[in-house]
N, C-alpha and C positions, 0 to 999 in steps of 0.2 A: 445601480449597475446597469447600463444600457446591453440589452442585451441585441441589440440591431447593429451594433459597432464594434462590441467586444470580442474579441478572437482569441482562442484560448486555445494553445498547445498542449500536448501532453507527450514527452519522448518517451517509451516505453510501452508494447503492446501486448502484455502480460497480463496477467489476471486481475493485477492491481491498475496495470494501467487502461486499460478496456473497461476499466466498471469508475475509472474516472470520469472517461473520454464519455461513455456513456450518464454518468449522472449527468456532467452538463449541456448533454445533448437533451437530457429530459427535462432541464430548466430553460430551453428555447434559445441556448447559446450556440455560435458554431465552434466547430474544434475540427482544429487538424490533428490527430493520430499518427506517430512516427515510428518508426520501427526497421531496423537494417534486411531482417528479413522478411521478403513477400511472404514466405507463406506464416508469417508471424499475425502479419497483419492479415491474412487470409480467417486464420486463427478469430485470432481476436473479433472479425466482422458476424461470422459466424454466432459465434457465442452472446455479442450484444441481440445478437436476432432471436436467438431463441431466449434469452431472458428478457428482452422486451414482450414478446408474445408471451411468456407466463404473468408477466407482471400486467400486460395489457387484459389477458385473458380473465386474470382474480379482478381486475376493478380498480388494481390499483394505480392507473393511469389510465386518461383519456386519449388521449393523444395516439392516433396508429402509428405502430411500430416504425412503417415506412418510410414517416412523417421525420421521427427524430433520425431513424438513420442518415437521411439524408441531409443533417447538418453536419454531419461527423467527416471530413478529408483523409483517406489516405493518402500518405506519402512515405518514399522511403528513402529521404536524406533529410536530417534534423536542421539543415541548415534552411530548409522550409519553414521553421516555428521561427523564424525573424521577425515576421511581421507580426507579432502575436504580442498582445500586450498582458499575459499570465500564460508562463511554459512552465506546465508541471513535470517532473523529472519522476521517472518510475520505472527503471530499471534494476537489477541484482543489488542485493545489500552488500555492495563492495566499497569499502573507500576507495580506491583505487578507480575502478571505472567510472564510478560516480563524479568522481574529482578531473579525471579526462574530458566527458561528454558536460560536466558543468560548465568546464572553462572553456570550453567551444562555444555554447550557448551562452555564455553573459557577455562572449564576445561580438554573439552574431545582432542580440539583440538591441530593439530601441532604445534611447537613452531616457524612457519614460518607464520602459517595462517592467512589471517585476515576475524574477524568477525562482520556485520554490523544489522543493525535496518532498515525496514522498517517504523518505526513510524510517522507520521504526524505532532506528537505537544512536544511530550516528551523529556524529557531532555537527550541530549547524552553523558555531563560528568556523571549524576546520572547513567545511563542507563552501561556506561562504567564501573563505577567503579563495578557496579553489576557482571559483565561479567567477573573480575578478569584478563582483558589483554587489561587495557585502552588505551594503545600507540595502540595497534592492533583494535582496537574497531570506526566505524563510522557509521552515520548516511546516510541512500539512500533512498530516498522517493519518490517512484516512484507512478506515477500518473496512475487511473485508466478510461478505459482498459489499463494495463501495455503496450502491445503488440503495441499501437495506438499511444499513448501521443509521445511526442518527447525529453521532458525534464525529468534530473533525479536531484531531489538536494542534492546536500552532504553537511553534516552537521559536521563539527570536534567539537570534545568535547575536553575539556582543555587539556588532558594528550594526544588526537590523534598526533601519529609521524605524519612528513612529507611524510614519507616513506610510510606510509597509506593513507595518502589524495594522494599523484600521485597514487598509485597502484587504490583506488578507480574514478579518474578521467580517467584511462586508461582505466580499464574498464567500466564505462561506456560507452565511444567511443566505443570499441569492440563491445557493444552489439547495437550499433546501434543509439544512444542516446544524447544528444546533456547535459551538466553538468553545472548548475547552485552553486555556493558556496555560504551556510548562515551560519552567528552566531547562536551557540548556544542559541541562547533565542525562550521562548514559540511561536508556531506557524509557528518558521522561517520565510520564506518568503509566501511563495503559502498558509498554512493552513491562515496566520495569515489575510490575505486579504478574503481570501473564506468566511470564516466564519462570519465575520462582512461585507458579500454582503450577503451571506443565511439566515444570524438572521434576516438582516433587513428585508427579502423579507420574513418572517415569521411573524415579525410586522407589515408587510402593508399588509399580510393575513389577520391578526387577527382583524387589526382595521377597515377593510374594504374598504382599500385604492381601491383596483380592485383583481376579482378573481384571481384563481391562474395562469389559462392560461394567462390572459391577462400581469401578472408580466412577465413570460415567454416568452413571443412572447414578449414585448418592450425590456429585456436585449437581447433577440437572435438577431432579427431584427434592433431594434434602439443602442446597443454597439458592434454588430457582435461577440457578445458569440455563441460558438459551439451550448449551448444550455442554458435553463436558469436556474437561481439559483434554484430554487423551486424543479426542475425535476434533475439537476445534485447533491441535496440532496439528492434526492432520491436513485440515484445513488450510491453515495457513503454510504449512511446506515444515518439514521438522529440519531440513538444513537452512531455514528462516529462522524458525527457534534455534537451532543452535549457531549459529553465526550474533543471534544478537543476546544469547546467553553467555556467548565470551567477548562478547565488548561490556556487558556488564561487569562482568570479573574482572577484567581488567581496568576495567577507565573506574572500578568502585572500592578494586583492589580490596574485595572481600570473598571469601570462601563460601561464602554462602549462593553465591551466584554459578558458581562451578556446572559445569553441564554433566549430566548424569552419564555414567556409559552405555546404559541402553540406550539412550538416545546417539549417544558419538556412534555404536554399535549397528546402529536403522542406514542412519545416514551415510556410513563407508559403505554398507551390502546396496546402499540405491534406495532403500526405502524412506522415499522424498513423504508420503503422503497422498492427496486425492490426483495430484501432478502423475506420478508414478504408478496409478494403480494401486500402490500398496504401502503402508505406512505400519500404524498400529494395527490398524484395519485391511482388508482386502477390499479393491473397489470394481465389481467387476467390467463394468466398462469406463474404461481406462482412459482420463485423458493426456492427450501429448504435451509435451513443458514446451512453454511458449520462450 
């Protein structure tokens, strides 16, 4: 993977998509960063700054911060990731929008490129055909802090070439990353498990099984999870988990996937998670949703 020639887009300047933009700016690739609004991307530039500077600060990169930032473009019309031969898509988990700004993008791009999904639970043949360059089209679901995690899963949708699943398993490696392969069905692998450990640790909230700490400290401590379900919804945004807990249900058409009401509960009041300030948890300084 030439990283002196490669050009790597990323639509989406969100949390998921900034810790993209940024991982391959830490593998010595450039990337354009796209985002409709300035201060989106204002956002996002910010935030790879100060998590380069911690990461710089522990050791865990040589490279000055300055260094990478500066292969990183903002822009803010997507029709810029034309010339880019890998446009990662990392926007809201909507079929709908997603399927908008795909098929703008498979239009805009080279007849060489390929172009992939972010997405967590969504289907990557529908997702593909949306996109109008299904052979070219895959699924990378990359785990958040993008920059930390270690695994990426690739997801082929029925028309994905071969020639696109190696191209996306190369890179992955390049970037540093260690590549997991799932079938196209809801959830995949990683959402399909998280979320039926989150839901339930929202039903033994709700019914008073034990607080919320105390759920937390038994899966960190007693299963040696990084951290625990309750706090790593938070994390990732609980109208995330609940948007890909009912594509579960549905596309698995089982009861068991069903979303809990405390959690449908968090997420009517606003209670997004570390996005909101406040989820399960209180966060006292508050970041703004990108």
């Amino acid at each position: 993977m030439n990283r002196e020639t490669m050009l790597i887009g990323v639509a989406g300047a969100g949390s998921m998509g900034s810790g993209i933009a940024q991982l391959a700016a830490m593998a010595g690739f450039r990337v354009r960063l796209s985002a409709r609004r300035a201060a989106g991307l204002d956002d996002a530039l910010q935030s790879m700054a100060v998590s380069l500077a911690k990461l710089h600060e522990k050791g865990l990169i040589t490279e000055e911060p300055t260094a990478v930032l500066a292969r990183i473009t903002p822009c803010h019309d997507f029709t810029m990731l034309s010339d880019c031969g890998l446009v990662i898509e990392a926007i809201a988990e909507q079929m709908e929008l997603k399927s908008e700004l795909l098929s703008s993008l498979g239009a805009a791009l080279g007849k060489d490129a390929i172009l992939a999904s972010s997405t967590s639970s969504l289907s990557i043949t529908s997702l593909g055909q949306a996109s109008g360059i299904p052979e070219r089209f895959i699924g990378m679901h990359f785990m958040n802090p993008v920059p930390l995690m270690e695994v990426v899963e690739l997801i082929s949708g029925e028309q994905t070439s071969p020639e696109t699943i190696s191209f996306a398993q190369q890179m992955t490696v390049a970037l540093g990353k260690q590549f997991v392969c799932s079938k196209d069905q809801p959830g995949f692998i990683i959402t399909r498990l998280l979320c039926v450990l989150i839901n339930e640790a929202f039903e033994m909230l709700q019914s008073g099984v034990a607080d919320a700490e105390a759920i937390d400290i038994a899966m960190h401590l007693g299963a040696h999870h990084p951290m625990g379900p309750l706090a790593l919804a938070d994390m990732i945004g609980l109208d995330v988990i609940l948007a890909a807990t009912e594509t579960l249900a549905s596309g698995l058409d089982s009861h068991k996937y069903a979303a809990s009401p405390l959690l449908r509960e968090y997420v009517a009041q606003g209670r997004l998670g570390r996005k909101s300030g406040q989820g399960v948890y209180q966060y006292p300084a508050q970041v703004k949703p990108q």
